[in-house]
C-alpha positions as CSV (number, residue, x, y, z in Angstrom):
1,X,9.8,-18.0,83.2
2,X,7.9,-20.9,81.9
3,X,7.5,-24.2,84.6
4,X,7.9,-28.1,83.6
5,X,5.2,-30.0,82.6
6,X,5.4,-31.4,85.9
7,X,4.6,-28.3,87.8
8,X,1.6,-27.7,86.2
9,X,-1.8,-29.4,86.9
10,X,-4.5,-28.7,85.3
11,X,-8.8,-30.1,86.4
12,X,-10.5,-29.9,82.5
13,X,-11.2,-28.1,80.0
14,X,-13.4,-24.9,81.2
15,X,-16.4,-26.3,79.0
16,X,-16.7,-29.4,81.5
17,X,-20.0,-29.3,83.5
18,X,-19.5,-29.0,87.2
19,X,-19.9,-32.7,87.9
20,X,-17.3,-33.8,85.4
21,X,-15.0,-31.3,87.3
22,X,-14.2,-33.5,90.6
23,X,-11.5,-35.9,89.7
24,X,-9.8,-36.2,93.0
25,X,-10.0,-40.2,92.6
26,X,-7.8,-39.8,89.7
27,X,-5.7,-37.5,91.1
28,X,-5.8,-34.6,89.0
29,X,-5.4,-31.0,90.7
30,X,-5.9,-27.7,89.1
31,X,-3.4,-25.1,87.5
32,X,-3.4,-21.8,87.4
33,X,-2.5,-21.2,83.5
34,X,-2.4,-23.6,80.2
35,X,0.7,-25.2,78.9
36,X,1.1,-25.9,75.1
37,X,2.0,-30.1,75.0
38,X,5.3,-30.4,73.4
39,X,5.4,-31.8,70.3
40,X,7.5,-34.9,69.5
41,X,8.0,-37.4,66.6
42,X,8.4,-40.9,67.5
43,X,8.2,-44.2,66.0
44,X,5.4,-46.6,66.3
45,X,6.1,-50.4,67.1
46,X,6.3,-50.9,63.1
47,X,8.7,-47.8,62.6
48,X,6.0,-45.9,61.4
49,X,7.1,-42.0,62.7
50,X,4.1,-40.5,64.2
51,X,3.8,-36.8,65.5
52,X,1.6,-35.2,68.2
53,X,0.4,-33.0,65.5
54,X,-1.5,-35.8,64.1
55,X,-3.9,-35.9,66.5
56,X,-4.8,-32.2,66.7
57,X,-8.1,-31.8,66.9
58,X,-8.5,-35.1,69.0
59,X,-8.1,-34.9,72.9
60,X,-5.6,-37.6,73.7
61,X,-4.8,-39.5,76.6
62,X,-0.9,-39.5,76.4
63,X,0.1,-42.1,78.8
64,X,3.9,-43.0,79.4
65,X,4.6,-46.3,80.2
66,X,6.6,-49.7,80.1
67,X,6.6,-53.6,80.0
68,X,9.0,-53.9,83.1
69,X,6.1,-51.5,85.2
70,X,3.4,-53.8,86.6
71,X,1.1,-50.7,87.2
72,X,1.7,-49.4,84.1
73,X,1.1,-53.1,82.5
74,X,-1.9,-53.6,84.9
75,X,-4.0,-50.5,83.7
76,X,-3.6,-51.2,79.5
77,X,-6.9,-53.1,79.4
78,X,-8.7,-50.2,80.8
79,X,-7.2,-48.1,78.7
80,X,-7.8,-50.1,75.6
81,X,-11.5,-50.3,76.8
82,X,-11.8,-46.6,76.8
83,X,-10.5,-46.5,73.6
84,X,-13.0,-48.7,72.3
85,X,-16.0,-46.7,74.1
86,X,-14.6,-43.1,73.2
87,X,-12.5,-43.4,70.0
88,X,-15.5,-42.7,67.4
89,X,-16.5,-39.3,69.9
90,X,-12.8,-38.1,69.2
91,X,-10.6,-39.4,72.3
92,X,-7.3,-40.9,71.3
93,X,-5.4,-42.7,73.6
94,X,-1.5,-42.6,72.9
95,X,0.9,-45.1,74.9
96,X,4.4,-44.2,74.7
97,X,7.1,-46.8,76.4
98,X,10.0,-45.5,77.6
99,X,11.6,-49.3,77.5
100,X,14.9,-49.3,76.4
101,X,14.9,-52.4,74.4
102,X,12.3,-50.5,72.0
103,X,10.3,-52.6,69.4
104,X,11.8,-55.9,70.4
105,X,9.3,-56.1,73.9
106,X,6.7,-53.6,73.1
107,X,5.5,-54.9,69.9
108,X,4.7,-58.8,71.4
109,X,3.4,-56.9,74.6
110,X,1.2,-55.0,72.4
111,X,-0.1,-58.0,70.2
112,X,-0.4,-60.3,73.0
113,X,-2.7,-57.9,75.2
114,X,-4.7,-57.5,72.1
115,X,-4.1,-53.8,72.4
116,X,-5.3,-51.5,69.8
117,X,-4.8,-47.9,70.3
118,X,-1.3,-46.3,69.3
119,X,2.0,-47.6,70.6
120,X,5.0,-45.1,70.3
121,X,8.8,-46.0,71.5
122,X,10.4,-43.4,73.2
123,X,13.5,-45.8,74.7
124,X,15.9,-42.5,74.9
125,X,13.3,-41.3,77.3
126,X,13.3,-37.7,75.5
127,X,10.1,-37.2,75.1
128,X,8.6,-38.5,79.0
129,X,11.6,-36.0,80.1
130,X,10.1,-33.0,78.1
131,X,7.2,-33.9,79.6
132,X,8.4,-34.2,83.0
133,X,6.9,-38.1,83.3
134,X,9.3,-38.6,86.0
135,X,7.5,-41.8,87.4
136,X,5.7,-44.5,85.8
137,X,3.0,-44.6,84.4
138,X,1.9,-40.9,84.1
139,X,-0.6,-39.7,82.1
140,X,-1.7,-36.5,80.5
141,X,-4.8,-35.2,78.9
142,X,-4.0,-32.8,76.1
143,X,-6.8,-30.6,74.7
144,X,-8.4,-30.5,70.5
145,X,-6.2,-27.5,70.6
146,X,-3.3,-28.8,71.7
147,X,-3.0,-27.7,76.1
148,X,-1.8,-30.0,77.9
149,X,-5.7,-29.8,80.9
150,X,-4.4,-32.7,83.2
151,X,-1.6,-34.2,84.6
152,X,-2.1,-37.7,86.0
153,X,0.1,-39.6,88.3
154,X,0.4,-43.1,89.2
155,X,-1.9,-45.7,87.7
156,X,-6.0,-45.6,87.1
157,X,-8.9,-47.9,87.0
158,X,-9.8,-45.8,83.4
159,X,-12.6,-47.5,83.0
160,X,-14.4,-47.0,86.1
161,X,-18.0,-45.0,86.2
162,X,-16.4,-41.5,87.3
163,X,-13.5,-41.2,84.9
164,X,-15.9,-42.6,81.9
165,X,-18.2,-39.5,83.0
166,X,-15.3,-36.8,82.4
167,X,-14.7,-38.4,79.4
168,X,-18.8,-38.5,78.3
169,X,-19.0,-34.7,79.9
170,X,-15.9,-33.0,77.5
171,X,-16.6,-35.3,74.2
172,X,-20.1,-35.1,73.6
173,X,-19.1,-31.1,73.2
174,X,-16.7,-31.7,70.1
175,X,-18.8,-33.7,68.6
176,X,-21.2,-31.1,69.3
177,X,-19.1,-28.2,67.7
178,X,-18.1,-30.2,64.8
179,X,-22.1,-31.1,63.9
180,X,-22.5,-26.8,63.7
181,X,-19.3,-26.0,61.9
């Protein structure tokens, strides 16, 4: 019997040093066992479908999000300031709003926050259900390979020293692999 997304937490991927493994002030636990991220198509804020596939080989930050959420609102600029520090060592961040009214809020909340990473609409909430993304904003780190490694509740200060270190401790390593292959 497979569990929900939701039931299963997951610290990083097994190649993380020690050091990048304690994320308790992001509030990531550990699972037991690996869960394949389910795929989804959705638009982007110009229509533009985009797939999960795309960014295989990537490891993406997939948060869930909307205008109407002042946490989830409150933690884009840390998020777009990881994506401009990690981007070129392979992170992709992925917002996907779950705000109902679609393109018609999240594309001027988008340009006027100068945000910069990808922007999918999800206002049917399918996807954030598959995903079990129950509470806003939630976040999940899905591997190169495609695992979903972390489930991340509530909102983060992404930018802070200790969650730019797991991000420095995992990339550096694909970057690493890809220089060999």
């Amino acid at each position: 019997m497979k569990l929900p997304v939701a039931a299963l937490l997951v610290v990083l991927l097994a190649t993380v040093p020690a050091e990048g493994r304690h994320l308790s002030g992001l509030g990531v636990q550990e699972l037991k066992e690996r869960l394949v991220a389910p795929g989804f198509v959705l638009p982007t804020t110009s229509g533009h479908p985009t797939s999960l596939k795309e960014f295989r080989g990537s490891l993406v930050l997939l948060n869930f999000w909307a205008t109407w959420c002042p946490p989830c609102v409150a933690e884009m600029p840390d998020l777009e300031r990881l994506h401009r520090e990690f981007k070129a060592e392979g992170l992709v961040i992925v917002a996907v709003s779950i705000d109902v009214e679609g393109q018609k809020v999240v594309a001027p909340f988008w340009e006027k926050m100068g945000l910069t990473f990808p922007s999918l609409l999800d206002p049917s909430r399918e996807v954030a259900t598959r995903y079990g993304a129950w509470a806003l904003p939630t976040s999940f780190l899905i591997s190169p390979e495609g695992d979903v490694i972390a489930r991340i509740p509530g909102p983060r200060d992404w930018h802070t020293d200790r969650a730019r270190a797991v991000f420095k401790n995992v990339l550096p390593r694909k970057t690493q692999r890809e220089g060999r292959q």
